[in-house]
C-alpha positions in Angstrom: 19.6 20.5 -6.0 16.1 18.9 -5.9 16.1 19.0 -2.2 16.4 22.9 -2.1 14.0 24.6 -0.4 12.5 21.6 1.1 14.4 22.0 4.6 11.4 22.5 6.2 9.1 19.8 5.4 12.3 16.9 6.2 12.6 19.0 9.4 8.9 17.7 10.3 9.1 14.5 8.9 13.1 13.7 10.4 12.4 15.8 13.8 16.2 17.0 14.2 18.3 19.0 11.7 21.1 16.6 12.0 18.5 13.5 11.2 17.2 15.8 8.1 20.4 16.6 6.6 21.0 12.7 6.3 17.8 12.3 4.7 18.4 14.9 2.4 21.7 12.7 1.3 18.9 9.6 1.8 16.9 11.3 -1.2 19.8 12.6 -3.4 20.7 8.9 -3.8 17.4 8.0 -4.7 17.1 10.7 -7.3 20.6 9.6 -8.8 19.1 5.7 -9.1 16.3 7.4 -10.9 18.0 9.5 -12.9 20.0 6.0 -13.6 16.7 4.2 -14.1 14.6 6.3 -16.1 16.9 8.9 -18.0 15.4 12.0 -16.3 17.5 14.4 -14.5 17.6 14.1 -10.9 16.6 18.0 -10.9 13.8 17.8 -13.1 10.7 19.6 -11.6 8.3 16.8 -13.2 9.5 14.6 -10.2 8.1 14.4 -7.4 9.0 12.6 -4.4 6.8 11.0 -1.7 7.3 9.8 1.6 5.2 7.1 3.8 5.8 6.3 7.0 5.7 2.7 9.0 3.8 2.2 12.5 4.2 1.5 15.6 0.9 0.4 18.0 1.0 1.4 21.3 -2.1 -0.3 22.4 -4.8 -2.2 20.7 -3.3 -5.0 20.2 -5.7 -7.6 17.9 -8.4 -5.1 18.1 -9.5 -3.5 15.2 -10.1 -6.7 13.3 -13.2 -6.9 15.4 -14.3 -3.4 15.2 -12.5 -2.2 18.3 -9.9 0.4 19.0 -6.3 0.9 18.8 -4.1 3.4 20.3 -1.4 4.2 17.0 1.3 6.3 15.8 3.4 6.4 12.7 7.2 6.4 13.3 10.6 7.9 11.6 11.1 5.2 9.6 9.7 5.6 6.2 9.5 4.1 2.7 10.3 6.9 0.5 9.7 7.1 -3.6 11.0 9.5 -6.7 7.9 9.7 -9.5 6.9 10.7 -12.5 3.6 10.6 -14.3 3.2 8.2 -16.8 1.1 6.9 -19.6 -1.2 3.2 -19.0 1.5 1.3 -17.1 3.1 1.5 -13.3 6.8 0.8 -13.8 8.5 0.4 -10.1 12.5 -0.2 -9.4 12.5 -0.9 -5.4 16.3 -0.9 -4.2 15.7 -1.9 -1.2 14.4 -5.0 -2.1 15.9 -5.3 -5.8 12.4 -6.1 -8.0 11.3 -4.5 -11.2 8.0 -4.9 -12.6 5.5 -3.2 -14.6 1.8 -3.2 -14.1 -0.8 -2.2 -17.4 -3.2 -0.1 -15.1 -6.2 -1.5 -17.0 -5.4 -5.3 -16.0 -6.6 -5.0 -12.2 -7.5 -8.5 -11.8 -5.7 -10.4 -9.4 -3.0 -13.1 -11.1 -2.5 -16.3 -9.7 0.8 -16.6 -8.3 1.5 -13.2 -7.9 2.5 -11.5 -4.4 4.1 -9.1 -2.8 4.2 -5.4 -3.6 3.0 -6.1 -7.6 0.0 -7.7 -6.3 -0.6 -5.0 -3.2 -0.5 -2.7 -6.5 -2.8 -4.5 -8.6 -5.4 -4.6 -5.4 -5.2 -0.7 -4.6 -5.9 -0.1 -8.7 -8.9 -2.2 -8.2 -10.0 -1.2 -5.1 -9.6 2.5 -6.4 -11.8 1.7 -9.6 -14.3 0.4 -7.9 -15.2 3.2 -6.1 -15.0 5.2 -9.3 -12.0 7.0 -8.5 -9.3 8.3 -10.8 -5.8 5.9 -11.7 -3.4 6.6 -13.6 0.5 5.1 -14.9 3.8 6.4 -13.1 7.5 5.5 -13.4 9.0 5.3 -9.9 12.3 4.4 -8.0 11.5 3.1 -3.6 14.2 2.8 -1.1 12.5 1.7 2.4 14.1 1.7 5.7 10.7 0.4 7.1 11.6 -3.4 9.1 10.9 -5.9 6.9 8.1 -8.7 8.6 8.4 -7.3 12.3 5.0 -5.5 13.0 5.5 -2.0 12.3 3.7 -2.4 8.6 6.1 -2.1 6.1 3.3 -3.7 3.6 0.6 -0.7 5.3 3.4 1.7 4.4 4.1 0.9 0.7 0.4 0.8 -0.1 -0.2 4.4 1.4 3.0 5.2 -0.4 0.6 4.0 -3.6 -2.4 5.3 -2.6 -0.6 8.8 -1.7 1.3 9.3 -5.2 -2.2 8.0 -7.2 -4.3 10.9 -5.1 -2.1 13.3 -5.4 -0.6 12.5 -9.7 -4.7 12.1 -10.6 -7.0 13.2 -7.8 -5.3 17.1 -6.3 -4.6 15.4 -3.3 -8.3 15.4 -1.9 -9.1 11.5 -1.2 -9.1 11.1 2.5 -7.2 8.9 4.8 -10.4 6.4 5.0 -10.5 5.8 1.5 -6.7 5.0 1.0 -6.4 3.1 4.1 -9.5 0.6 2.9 -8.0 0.7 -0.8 -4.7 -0.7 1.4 -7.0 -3.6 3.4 -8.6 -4.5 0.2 -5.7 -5.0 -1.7 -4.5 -7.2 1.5 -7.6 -9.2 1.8 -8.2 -9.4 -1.6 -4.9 -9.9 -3.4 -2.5 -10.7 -0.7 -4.9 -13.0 1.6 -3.4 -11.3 4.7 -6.0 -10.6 6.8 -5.4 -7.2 7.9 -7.4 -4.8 9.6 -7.8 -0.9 8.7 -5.2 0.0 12.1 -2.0 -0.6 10.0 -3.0 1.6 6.6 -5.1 4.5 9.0 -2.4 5.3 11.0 0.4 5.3 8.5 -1.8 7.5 6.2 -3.0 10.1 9.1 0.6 10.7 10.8 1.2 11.5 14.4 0.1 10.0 17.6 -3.6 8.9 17.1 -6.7 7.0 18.6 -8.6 4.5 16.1 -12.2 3.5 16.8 -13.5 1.3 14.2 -17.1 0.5 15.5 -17.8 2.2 11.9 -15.0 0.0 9.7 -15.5 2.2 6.1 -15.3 5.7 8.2 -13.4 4.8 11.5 -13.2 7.8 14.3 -9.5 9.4 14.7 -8.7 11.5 16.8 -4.9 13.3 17.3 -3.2 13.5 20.4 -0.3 15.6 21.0 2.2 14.4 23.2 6.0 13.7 23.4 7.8 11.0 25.1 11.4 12.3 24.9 9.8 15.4 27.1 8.8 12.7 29.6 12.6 11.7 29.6 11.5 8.4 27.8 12.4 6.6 24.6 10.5 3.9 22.8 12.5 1.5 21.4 11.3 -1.4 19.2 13.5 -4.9 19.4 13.3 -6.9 16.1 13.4 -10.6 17.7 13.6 -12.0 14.3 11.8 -14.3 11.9 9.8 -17.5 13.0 10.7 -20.4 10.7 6.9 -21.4 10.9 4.2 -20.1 8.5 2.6 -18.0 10.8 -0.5 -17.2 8.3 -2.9 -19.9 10.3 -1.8 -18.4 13.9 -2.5 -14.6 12.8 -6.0 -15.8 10.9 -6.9 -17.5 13.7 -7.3 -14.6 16.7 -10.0 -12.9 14.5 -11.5 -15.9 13.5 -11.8 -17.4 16.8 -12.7 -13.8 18.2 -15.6 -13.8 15.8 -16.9 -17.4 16.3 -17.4 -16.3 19.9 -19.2 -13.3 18.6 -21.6 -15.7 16.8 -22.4 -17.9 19.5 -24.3 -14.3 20.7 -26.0 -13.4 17.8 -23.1 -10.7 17.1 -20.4 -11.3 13.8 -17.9 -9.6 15.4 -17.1 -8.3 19.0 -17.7 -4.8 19.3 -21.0 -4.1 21.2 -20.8 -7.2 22.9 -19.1 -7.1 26.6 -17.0 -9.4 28.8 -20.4 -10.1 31.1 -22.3 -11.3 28.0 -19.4 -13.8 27.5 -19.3 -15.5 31.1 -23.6 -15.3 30.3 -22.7 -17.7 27.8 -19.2 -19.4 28.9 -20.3 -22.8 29.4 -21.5 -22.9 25.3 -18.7 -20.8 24.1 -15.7 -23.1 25.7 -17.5 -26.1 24.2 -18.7 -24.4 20.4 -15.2 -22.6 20.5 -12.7 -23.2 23.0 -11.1 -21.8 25.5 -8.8 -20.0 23.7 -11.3 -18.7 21.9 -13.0 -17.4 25.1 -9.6 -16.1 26.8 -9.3 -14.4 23.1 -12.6 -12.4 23.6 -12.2 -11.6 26.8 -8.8 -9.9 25.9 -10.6 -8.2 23.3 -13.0 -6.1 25.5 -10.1 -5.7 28.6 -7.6 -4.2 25.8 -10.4 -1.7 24.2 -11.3 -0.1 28.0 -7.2 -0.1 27.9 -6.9 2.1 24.6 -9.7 4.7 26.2 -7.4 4.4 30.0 -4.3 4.9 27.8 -5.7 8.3 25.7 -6.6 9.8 29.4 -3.4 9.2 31.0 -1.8 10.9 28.1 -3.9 14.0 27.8 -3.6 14.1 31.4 0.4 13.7 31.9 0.1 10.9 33.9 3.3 8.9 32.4 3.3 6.7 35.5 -0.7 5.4 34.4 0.7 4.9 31.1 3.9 2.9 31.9 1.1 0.7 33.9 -1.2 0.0 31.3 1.7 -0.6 28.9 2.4 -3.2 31.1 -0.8 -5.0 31.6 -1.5 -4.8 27.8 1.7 -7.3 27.4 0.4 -9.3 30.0 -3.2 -9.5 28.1 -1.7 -11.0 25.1 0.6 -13.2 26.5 -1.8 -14.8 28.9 -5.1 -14.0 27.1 -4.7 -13.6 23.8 -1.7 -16.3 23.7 0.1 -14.3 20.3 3.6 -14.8 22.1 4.6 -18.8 21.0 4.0 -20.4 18.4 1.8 -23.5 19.3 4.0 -26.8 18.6 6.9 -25.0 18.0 8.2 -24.9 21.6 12.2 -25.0 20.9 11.5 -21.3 18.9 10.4 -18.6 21.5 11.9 -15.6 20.1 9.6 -12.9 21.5 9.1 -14.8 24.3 12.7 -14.5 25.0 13.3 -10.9 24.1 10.1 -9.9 27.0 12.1 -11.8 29.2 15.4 -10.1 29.0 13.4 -6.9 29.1 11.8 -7.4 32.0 15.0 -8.5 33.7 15.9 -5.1 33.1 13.0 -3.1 34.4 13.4 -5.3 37.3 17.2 -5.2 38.0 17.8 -1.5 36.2 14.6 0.5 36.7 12.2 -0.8 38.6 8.4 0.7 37.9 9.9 3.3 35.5 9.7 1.5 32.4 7.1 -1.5 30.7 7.1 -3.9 27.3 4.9 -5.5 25.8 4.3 -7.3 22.4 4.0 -5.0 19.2 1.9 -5.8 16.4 1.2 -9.5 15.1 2.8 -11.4 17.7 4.0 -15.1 17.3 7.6 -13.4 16.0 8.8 -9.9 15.0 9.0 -7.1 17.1 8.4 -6.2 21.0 8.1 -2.4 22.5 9.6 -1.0 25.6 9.2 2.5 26.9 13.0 3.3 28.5 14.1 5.7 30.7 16.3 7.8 27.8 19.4 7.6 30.1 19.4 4.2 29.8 18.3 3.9 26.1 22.1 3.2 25.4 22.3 0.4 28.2 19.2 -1.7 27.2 20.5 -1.5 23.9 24.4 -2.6 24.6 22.3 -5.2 26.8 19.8 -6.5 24.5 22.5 -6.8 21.3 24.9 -8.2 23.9 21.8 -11.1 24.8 21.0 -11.8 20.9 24.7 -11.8 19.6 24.6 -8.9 17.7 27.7 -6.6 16.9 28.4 -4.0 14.7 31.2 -7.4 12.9 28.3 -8.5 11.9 27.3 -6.6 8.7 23.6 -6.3 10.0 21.6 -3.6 11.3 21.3 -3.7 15.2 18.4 -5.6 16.5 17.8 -2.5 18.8 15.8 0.4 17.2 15.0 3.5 19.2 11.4 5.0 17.5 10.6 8.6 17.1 6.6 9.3 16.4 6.5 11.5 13.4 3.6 14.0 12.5 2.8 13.7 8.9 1.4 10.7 7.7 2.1 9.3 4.2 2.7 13.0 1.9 4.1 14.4 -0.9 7.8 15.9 0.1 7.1 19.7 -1.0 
């Protein structure tokens, strides 16, 4: 079998042997829809197969888009791939979300109209080029388990996924995290006009639980830290509040935007070096050039970076209690400060809103103090974090499906996801 001999590697990546043995079954499937696809045994040693993980942020939230930092990790649930080299052309099957397309790798210019993981594709070839790197063609078959559009970078994940199999099919696996994760943002920016930072494609590339400072964006600072929540007795769990029916591309472009506008009132283009006390020198011009929000915005900015710093110690230190604190006073930051919790005009859909309140009726009522949420990722819909006592991970989870009318009748995957940080990054499964 093709997953012979690769028990330890799933071990690392799946983190228990029951969890591994299921993925093992996970990849046999995708090696059959391959075989299927393609023609090529499922045991042939010319494939290879690739694994990239999603994200979770833990703290940093809106940061890095203004050169701050972010405290990061990548998580269990992964978008994994079966490859082959191939001449001139990228030919992809994704099951998961049933597309087919082919891509000549010597037409890298960006086609009007096109989106999506073809277009994320077309960007990372480009962005690759350009910094005279080596590309080549590959047939491939992805199945991801990575949520779809709820903050923990399924988009981040498939482009490291691209980057990965491209370094390691033409380059010997020697690019480094910084250039794939910018190859990831370009294709973003570029092709995809998401605005995206480099937080999302860094810490899915690097693995494990990490520190981002991106004062310098095209070689940001990581730095690892070791440390294990389920040895605390704590699970973090991730609830998917769902989709907003708004086109939330206006709200998310406009926390850097308004960030930066602030920063150029002071001379600055974005916030890093600048400090909350060089604001309030200013506030009078900035609330009438900018706004409020836009002020309440910066000022979140510098409180949430001093956060990520407050956050590392208490971790290195084994102070759980200092980090269930700041957990909670993060949330507060960008519900109150930087206000990426409603939707603006669309009052009668509060999703996340909704889901933090439940949560924090359950802190309150169930563990008082011994647990914290807060908003993950984007905001304005998608997913919120809680860190949970573990002997209540099954009770805020019966609670919280109970709450959004989920049960297993109805042919959908629980709302309720319990996240285990994993400690490779996006790699080659060897």
């Amino acid at each position: 079998m093709k997953l012979t001999g690769k028990e330890d590697i799933l071990l690392k990546l799946y983190g228990t042997a029951e969890e591994a043995k299921k993925q093992a079954e996970r990849y046999e499937k995708l090696l059959a829809e391959y075989t299927k696809r393609y023609g090529t045994p499922a045991d042939s040693s010319s494939i290879r197969l690739f694994s990239s993980p999603g994200r979770t942020e833990i703290c940093g939230n809106h940061t890095d888009h203004n050169l701050g930092k972010v405290l990061a990790a990548s998580i269990h649930l992964d978008c994994i791939g079966a490859v082959e080299p191939a001449d001139g052309t990228i030919t992809v099957h994704d099951i998961t979300y049933n597309e087919d397309f082919s891509i000549d790798i010597t037409d890298t210019s960006r086609k009007a109209g096109e989106t999506g993981s073809a277009a994320l594709i077309r960007g990372m070839l480009q962005a690759l080029k350009e910094k005279g790197l080596k590309t080549g063609g590959f047939k491939a078959c992805f199945q991801s388990d990575v949520i779809a559009a709820a903050g923990v970078s399924s988009s981040a994940s498939f482009e490291m996924m691209i980057g990965t199999i491209i370094n390691h099919l033409y380059n010997d696996g020697k690019l480094p995290v910084s250039v794939l994760a910018s190859a990831g943002q370009y294709a973003e920016n570029k092709y995809w006009d998401k605005g995206s930072g480099l937080l999302d494609q860094t810490a899915c590339a690097t693995g494990g639980m990490v520190t981002i400072d991106f004062a310098d964006p095209v070689n940001p600072a990581v730095k690892k830290l070791n440390f294990d929540f389920a040895a605390q007795g704590y699970t973090m769990m991730i609830v998917n509040t769902g989709k907003s029916h708004a086109d939330l591309s206006a709200e998310y472009s406009s926390i850097p935007n308004e960030m930066k506008s602030v920063a150029a009132v002071l001379g600055q283009k974005t916030l890093r070096g600048l400090t909350f006390k060089d604001v309030c020198a200013k506030l009078p011009l900035i609330r009438e050039k900018c706004g409020d929000r836009a002020a309440l915005r910066a000022f979140h900015f510098f409180e949430e970076n001093d956060r990520v710093e407050e956050q590392a110690k208490a971790l290195e230190n084994n102070d759980f209690a200092t980090f269930l604190k700041i957990i909670t006073e993060s949330g507060n930051s960008s519900w109150k400060w930087l206000q990426n919790i409603c939707v603006p005009n669309h009052e009668e859909e509060q999703p996340v809103a909704v889901c933090l309140a439940l949560t924090e009726h359950f802190i309150k009522t169930r563990v008082p103090g011994k647990a914290a949420c807060r908003i993950h990722g984007g905001g304005f819909a998608g997913v919120i974090q809680a860190f949970i006592p573990s002997e209540c991970e099954s009770e805020y989870r019966a609670y919280m499906e109970k709450a959004l009318g989920w049960s297993p009748a109805a042919g959908t995957k629980s709302p309720v996801y319990s996240m285990k940080i994993r400690p490779l990054g996006s790699v080659e499964v060897k």
